[in-house]
Structures are given as structure tokens and as C-alpha cells.
C-alpha positions as YAML, in Angstrom:
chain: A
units: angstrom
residues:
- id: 1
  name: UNK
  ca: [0.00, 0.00, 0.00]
- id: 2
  name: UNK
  ca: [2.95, 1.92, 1.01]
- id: 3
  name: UNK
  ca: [4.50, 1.60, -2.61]
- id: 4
  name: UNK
  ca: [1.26, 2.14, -4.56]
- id: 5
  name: UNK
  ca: [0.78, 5.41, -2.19]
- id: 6
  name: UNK
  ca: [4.58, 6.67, -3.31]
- id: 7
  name: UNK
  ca: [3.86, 5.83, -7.05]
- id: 8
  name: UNK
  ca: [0.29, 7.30, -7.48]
- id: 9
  name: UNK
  ca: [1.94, 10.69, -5.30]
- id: 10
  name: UNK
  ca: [4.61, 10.60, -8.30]
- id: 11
  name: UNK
  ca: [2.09, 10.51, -10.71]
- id: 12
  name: UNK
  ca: [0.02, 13.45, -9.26]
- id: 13
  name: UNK
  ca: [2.99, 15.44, -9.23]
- id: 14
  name: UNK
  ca: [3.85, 14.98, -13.30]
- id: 15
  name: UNK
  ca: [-0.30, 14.66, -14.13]
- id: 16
  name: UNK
  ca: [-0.70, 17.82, -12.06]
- id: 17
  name: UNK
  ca: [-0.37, 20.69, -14.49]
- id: 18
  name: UNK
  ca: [-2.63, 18.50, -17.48]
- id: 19
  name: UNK
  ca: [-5.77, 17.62, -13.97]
- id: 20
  name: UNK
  ca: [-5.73, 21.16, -13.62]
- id: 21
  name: UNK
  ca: [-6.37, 22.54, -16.81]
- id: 22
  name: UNK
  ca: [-8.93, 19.87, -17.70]
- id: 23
  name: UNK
  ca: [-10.62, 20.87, -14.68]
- id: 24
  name: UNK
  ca: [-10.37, 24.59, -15.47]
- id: 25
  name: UNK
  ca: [-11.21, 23.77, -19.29]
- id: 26
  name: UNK
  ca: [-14.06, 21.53, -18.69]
- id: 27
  name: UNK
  ca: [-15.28, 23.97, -15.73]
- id: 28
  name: UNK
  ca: [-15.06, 27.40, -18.03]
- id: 29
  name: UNK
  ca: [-16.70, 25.30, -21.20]
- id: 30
  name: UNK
  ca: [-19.74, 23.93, -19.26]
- id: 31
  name: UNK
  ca: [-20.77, 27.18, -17.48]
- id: 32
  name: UNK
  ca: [-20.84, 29.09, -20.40]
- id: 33
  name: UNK
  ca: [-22.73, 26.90, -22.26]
- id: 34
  name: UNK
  ca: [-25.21, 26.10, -19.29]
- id: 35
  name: UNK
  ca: [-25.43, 29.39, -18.40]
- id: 36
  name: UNK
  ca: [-26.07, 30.77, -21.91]
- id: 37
  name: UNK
  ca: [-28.97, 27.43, -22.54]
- id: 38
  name: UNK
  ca: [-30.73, 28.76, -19.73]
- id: 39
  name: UNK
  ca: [-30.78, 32.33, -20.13]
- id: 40
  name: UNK
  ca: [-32.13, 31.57, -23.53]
- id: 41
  name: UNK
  ca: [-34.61, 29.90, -21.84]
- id: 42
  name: UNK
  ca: [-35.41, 31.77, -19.15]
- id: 43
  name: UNK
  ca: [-36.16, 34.91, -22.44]
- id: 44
  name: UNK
  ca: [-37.97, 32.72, -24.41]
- id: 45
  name: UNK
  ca: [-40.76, 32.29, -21.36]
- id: 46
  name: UNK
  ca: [-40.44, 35.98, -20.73]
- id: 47
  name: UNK
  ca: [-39.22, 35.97, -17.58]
- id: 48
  name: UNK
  ca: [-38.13, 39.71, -16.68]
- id: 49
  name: UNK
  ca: [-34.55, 38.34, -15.53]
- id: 50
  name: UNK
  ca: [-32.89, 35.77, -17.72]
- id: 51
  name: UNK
  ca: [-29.85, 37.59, -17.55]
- id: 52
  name: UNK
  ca: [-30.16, 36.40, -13.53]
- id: 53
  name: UNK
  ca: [-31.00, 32.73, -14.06]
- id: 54
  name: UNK
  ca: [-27.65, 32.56, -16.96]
- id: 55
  name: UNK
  ca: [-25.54, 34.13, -14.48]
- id: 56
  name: UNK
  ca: [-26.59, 31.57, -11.58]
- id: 57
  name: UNK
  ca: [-26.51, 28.55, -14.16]
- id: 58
  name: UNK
  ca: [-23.12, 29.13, -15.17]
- id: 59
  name: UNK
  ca: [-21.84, 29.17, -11.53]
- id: 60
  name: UNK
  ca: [-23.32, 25.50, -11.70]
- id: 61
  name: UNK
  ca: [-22.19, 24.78, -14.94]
- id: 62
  name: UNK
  ca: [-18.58, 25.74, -13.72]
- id: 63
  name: UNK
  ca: [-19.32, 23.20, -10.71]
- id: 64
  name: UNK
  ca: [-20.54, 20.33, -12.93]
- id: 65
  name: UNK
  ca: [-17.62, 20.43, -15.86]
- id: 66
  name: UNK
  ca: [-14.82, 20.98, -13.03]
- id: 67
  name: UNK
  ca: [-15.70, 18.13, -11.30]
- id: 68
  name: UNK
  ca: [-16.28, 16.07, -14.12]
- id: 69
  name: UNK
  ca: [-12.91, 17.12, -15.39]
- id: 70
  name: UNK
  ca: [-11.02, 16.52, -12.54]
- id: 71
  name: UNK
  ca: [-12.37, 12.73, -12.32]
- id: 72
  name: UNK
  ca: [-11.46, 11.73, -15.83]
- id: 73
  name: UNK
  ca: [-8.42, 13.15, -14.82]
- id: 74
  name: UNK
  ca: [-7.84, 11.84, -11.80]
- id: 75
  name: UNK
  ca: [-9.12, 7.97, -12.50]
- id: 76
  name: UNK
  ca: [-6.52, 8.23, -15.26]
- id: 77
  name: UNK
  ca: [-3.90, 8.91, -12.81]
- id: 78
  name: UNK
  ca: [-5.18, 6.14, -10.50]
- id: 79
  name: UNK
  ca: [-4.79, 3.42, -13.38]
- id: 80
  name: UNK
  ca: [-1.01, 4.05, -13.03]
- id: 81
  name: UNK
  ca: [-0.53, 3.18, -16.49]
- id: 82
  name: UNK
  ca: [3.35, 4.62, -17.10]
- id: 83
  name: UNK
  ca: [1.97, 5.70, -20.70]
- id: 84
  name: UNK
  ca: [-0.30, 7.94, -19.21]
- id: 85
  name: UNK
  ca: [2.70, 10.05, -17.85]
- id: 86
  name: UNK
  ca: [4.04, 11.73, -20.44]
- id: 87
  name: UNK
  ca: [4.55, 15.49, -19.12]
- id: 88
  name: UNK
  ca: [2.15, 17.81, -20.12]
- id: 89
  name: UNK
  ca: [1.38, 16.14, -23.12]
- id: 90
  name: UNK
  ca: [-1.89, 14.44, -24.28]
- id: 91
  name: UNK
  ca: [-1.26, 10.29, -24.54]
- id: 92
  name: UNK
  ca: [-3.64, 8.31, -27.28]
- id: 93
  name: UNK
  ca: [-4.82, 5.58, -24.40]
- id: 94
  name: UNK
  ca: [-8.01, 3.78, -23.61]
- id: 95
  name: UNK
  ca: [-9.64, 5.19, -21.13]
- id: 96
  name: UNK
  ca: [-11.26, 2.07, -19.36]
- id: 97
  name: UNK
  ca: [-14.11, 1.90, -16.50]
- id: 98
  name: UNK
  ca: [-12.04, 3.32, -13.82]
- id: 99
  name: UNK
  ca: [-11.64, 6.78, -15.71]
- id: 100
  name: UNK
  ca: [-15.46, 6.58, -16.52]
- id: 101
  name: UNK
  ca: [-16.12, 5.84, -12.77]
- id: 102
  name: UNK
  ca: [-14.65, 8.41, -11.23]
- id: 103
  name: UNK
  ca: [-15.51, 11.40, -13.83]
- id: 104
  name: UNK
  ca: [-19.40, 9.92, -13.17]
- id: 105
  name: UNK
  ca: [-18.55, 10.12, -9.07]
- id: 106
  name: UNK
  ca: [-16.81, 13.27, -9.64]
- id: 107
  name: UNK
  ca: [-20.04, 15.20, -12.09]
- id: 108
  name: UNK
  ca: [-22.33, 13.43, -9.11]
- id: 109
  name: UNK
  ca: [-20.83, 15.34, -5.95]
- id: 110
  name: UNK
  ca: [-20.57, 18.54, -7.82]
- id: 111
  name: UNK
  ca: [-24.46, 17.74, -9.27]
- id: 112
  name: UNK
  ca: [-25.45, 16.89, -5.22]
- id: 113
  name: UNK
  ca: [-23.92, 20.08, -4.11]
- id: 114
  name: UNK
  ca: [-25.93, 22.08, -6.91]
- id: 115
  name: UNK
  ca: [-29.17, 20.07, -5.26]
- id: 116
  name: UNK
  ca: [-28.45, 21.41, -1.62]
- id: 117
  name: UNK
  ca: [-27.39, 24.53, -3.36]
- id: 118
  name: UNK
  ca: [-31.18, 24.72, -5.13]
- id: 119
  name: UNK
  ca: [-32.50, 23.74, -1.25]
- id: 120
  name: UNK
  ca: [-32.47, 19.87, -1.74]
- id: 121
  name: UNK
  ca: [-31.61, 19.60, 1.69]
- id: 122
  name: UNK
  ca: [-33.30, 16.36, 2.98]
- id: 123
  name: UNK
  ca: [-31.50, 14.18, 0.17]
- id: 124
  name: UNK
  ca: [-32.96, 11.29, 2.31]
- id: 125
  name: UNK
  ca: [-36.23, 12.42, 0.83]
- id: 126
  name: UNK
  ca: [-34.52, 12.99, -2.37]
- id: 127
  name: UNK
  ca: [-32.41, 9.87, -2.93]
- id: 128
  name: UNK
  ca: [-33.87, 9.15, -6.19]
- id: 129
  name: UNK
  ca: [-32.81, 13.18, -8.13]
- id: 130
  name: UNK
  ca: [-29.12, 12.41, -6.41]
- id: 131
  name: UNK
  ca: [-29.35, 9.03, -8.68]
- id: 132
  name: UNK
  ca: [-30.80, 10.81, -11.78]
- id: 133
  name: UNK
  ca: [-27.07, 12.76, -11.28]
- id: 134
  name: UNK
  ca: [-24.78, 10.33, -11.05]
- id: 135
  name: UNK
  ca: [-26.17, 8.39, -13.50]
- id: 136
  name: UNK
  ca: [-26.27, 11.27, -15.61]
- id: 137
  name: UNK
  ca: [-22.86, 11.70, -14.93]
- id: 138
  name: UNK
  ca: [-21.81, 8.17, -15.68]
- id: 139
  name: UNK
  ca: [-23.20, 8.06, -18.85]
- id: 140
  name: UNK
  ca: [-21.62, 12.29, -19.93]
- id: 141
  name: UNK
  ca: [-18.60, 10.72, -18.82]
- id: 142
  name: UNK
  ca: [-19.00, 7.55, -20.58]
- id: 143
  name: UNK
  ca: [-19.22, 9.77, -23.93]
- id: 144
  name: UNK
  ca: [-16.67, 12.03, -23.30]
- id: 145
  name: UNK
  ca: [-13.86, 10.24, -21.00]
- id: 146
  name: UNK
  ca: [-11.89, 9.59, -24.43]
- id: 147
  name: UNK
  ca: [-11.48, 12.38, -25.89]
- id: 148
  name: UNK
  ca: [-10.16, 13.69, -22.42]
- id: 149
  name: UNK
  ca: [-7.40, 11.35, -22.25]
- id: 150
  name: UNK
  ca: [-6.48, 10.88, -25.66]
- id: 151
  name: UNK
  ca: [-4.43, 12.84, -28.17]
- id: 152
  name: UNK
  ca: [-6.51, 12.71, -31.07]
- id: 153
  name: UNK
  ca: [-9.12, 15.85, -31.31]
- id: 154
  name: UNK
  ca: [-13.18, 15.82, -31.30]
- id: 155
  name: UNK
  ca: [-13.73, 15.79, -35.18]
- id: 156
  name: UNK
  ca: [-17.43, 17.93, -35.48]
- id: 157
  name: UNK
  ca: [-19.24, 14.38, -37.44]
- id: 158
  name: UNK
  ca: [-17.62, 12.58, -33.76]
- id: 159
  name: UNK
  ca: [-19.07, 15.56, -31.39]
- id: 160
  name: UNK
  ca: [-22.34, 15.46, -32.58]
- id: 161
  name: UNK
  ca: [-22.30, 12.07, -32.36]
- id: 162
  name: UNK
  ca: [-21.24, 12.39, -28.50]
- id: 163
  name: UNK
  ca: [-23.38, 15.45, -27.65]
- id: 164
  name: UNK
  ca: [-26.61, 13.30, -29.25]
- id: 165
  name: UNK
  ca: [-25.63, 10.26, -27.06]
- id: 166
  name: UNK
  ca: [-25.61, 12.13, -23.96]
- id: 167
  name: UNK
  ca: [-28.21, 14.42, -24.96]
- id: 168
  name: UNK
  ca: [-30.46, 11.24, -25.31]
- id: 169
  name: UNK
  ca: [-28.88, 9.63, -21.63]
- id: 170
  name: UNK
  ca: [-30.58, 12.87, -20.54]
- id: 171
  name: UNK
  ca: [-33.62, 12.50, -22.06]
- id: 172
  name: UNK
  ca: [-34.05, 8.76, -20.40]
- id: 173
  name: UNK
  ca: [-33.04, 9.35, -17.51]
- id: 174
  name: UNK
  ca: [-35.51, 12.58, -17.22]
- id: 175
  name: UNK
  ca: [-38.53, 10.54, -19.47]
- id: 176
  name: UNK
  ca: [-37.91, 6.82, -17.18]
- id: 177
  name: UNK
  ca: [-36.97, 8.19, -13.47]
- id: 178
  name: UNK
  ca: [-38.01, 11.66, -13.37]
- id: 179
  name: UNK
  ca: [-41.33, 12.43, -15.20]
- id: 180
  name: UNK
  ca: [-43.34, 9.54, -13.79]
- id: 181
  name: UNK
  ca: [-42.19, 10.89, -9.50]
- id: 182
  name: UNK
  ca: [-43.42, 14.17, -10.74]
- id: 183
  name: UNK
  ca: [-39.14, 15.17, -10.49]
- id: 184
  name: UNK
  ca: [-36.31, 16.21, -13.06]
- id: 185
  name: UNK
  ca: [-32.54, 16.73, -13.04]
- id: 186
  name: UNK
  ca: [-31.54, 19.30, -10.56]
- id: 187
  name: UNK
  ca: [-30.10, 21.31, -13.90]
- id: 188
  name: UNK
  ca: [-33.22, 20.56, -15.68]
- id: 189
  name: UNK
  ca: [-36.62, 22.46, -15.91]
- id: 190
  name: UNK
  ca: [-39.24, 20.52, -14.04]
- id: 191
  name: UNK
  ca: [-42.70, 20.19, -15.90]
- id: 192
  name: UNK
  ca: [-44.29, 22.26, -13.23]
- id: 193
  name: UNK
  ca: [-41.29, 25.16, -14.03]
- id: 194
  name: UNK
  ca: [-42.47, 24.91, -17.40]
- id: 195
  name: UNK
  ca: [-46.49, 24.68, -16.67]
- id: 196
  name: UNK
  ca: [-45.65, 27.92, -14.48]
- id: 197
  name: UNK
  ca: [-43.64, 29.69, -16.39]
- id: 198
  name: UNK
  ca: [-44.83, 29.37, -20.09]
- id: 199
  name: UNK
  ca: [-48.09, 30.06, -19.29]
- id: 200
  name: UNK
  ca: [-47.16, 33.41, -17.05]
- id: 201
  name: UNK
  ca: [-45.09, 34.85, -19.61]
- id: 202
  name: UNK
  ca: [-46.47, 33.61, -22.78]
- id: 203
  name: UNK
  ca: [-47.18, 36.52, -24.72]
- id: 204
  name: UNK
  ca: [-47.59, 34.57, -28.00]
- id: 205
  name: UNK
  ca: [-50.93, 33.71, -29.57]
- id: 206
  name: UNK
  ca: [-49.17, 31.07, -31.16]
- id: 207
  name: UNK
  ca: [-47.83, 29.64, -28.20]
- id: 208
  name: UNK
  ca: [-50.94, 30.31, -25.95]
- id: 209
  name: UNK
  ca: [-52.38, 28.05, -28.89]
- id: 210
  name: UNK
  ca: [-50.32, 25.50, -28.97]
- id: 211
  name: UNK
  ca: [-50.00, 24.76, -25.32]
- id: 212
  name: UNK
  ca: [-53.53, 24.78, -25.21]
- id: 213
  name: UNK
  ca: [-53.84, 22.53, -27.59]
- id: 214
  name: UNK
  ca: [-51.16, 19.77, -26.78]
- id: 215
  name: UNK
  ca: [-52.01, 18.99, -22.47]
- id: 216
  name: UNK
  ca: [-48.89, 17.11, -22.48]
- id: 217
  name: UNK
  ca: [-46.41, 19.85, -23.41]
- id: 218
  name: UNK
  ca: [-45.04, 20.61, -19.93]
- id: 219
  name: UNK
  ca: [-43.49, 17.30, -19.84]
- id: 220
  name: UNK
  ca: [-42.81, 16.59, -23.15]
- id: 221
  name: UNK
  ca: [-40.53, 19.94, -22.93]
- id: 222
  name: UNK
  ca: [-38.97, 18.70, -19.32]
- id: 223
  name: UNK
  ca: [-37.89, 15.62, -21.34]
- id: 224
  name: UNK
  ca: [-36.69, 17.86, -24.18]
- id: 225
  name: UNK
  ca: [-34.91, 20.70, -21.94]
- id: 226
  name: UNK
  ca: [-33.03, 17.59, -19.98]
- id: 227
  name: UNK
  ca: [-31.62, 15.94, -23.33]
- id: 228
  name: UNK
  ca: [-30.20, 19.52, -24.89]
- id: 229
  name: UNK
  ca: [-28.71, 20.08, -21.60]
- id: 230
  name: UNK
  ca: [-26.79, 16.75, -22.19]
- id: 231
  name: UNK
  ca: [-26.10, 18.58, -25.76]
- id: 232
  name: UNK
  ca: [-24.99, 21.81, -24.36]
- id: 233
  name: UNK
  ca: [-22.49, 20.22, -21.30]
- id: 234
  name: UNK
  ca: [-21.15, 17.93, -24.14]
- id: 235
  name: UNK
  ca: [-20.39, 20.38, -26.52]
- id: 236
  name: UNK
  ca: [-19.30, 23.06, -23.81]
- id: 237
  name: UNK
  ca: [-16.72, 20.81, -22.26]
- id: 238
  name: UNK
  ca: [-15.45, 19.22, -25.91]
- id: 239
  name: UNK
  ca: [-14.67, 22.94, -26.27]
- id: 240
  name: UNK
  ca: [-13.17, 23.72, -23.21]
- id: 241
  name: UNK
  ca: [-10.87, 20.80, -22.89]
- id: 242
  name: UNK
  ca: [-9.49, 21.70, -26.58]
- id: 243
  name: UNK
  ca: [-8.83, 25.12, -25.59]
- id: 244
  name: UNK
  ca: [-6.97, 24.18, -22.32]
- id: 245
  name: UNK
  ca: [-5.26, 21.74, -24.01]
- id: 246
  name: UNK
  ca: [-3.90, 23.73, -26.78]
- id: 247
  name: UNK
  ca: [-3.29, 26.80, -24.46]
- id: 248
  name: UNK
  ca: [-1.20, 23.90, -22.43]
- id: 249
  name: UNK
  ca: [0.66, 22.72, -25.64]
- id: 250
  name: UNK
  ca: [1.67, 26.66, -26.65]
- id: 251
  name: UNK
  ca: [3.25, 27.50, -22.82]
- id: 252
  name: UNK
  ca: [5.16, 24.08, -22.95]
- id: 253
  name: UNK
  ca: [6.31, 24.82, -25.91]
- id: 254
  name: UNK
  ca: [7.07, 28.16, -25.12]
- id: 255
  name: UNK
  ca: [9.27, 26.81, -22.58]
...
């Protein structure tokens, strides 16, 4: 235990500079993108402060992609694999369950902390929105666990691919867990959000129309609104990761 304790503190200390720009990569790329989704959102009901609700979703955003960053990271350094340490460089290497693990257990605790955060308090009560998260974050880092470990870059035909996948692990879990309680995603609109809101602010005749013609729409657009998050944190982290990463290839080779 002693040895494996001396070898995974070596590898901390030459992973170190690559687990913290993933983290801040991942973090910056999923707030914005969270943060802009629901400010979008929060205008297209006609709620008087979207700005407001952007702003406080890209704090979570921030929380979700760091977390999830620093897993991927981290379970890579816990493999000990002596081709993962290769300075600050990006390795092509399989990323395996134990990387997928621990970004999942890593996007859950920051997603459980954005539940207290929203006043979730008595998670006793809420066991089964803390599972919607992990497994949420399971399957985001399921889809996106290679490209953080490997050299190769997201080509756009692969990230859609990805950002559909998770957009439809979303969707599931919201449509299969969620909609039938009556609950959603902690970072998802809830059908009675959307019930509320959309028909407060709608100032649309069209709109007006078609809600009142479709009874079903409030969940229908919970299920939707949890599957394009899945898009948006997919496509927000892709980003941010490739923009660490080549801001950390330019200073090493700068140096």
C-alpha cells in the first residue's frame, strides 16, 4: 500500500499541471454553455430576468464540468498506467471503467452540491434526483472520458455524435426516473417550471395556442430541456478541454 501510495503521489505530481487545466477547461466550457442554454430559456418564457437565471446557471455549470474534469483526470492517474505520464502532453490511451467511474462520481458530488445549493436539503427524501445525477454523470462521462485522455481531437461528425448520445442519456433518464415521481434533473426544468412559467409569460398567440392545444407539453418539454442540456455540457466541455489543451501545448512549448 505503502508503494502504490509513493507511485500514485509521483504521478500526481507529473499529471498535475494536465488535472488542472482539464478541470479549469471543462469547468469554463460547461458554465458558459449552461449558463447561456438557460438564459435563452429563461427569455424565451419571458421571464423579466434571464440575464439572472444565466448568471446563476453558469456558476453550476462551472461546478458540474470541473468536477467532471477533474475525475477523468484523476481515475486516469489512479490506473497508473506509465503511458499515461508523459509530461504535459496528451497520450492516445483507452480510457477504461475506472476513468469513466470516477468522472461519473466526480459530475455526481458537484451535481449533489448544486441540489443542496437549489435547497435539496433532505436528500434522504430525495435519494432518487441524487441518482438521476450520477447516473447522468456516468453516462456524460462515458461519452466524453476519451477524448479527455487521448491525443486525437473531437472531429465535429464525432461531437455530434457524443453530444446526441448524452443528450439522449438525458432524455431517459428525465422521461424513465423523473417524469413519472413528478421530479427532473436538478439542472433541468421541471414540468411544473415549465407549466408555471410558459403560461405566465407567454405573450404569444401562437404559443398560448399551442400549449392549449397539446395537455402534455409541460413534460414533453422537461424531457426535451433535460436531453439539450446533455447537448450543451457535451459540446461546452469538448470545447473547453481543446482550448486548455492547446493553451497547455503553446506555454510548454514556449518553454
Amino acid at each position: 500500500f505503502g508503494i502504490w501510495l509513493w507511485r500514485l503521489w509521483r504521478a500526481l505530481r507529473r499529471e498535475g499541471t494536465t488535472i488542472l487545466w482539464n478541470t479549469i477547461g471543462a469547468g469554463m466550457g460547461a458554465g458558459l454553455g449552461l449558463g447561456v442554454w438557460r438564459g435563452l430559456v429563461a427569455w424565451l418564457a419571458g421571464s423579466v430576468t434571464p440575464g439572472f437565471l444565466g448568471f446563476v446557471h453558469l456558476i453550476y455549470g462551472l461546478i458540474l464540468g470541473a468536477a467532471l474534469g477533474a475525475g477523468i483526470s484523476l481515475g486516469k492517474v489512479l490506473r497508473l498506467n506509465k503511458t499515461a505520464f508523459a509530461g504535459d502532453t496528451f497520450p492516445a490511451i483507452t480510457p477504461g471503467w475506472l476513468v469513466v467511474l470516477t468522472g461519473g462520481l466526480g459530475f455526481g458530488l458537484g451535481y449533489t452540491w448544486i441540489f443542496v445549493l437549489n435547497g435539496g436539503v433532505l436528500l434522504s427524501s430525495n435519494l432518487l434526483v441524487v441518482g438521476m445525477g450520477v447516473l447522468a454523470g456516468i453516462g456524460l462521462s462515458t461519452v466524453l472520458a476519451h477524448p479527455m485522455v487521448s491525443a486525437s481531437h473531437v472531429r465535429a461528425k464525432e461531437l455530434w455524435l457524443r453530444s446526441g448520445t448524452a443528450g439522449m442519456i438525458f432524455g431517459l433518464i428525465q422521461l424513465l426516473l423523473g417524469t413519472p415521481a413528478g421530479r427532473s434533473l436538478a439542472i433541468a426544468y421541471p414540468e411544473q417550471a415549465f407549466r408555471a412559467d410558459f403560461t405566465r409569460f407567454a405573450s404569444s398567440g401562437f404559443v398560448q395556442s399551442l400549449m392549449d392545444g397539446i395537455p402534455a407539453w409541460p413534460g414533453l418539454l422537461s424531457v426535451l430541456d433535460a436531453a439539450l442540456v446533455g447537448v450543451v455540457l457535451t459540446g461546452g466541455i469538448s470545447a473547453g478541454v481543446l482550448f486548455a489543451r492547446r493553451m497547455l501545448e503553446k506555454i510548454s512549448g514556449d518553454e
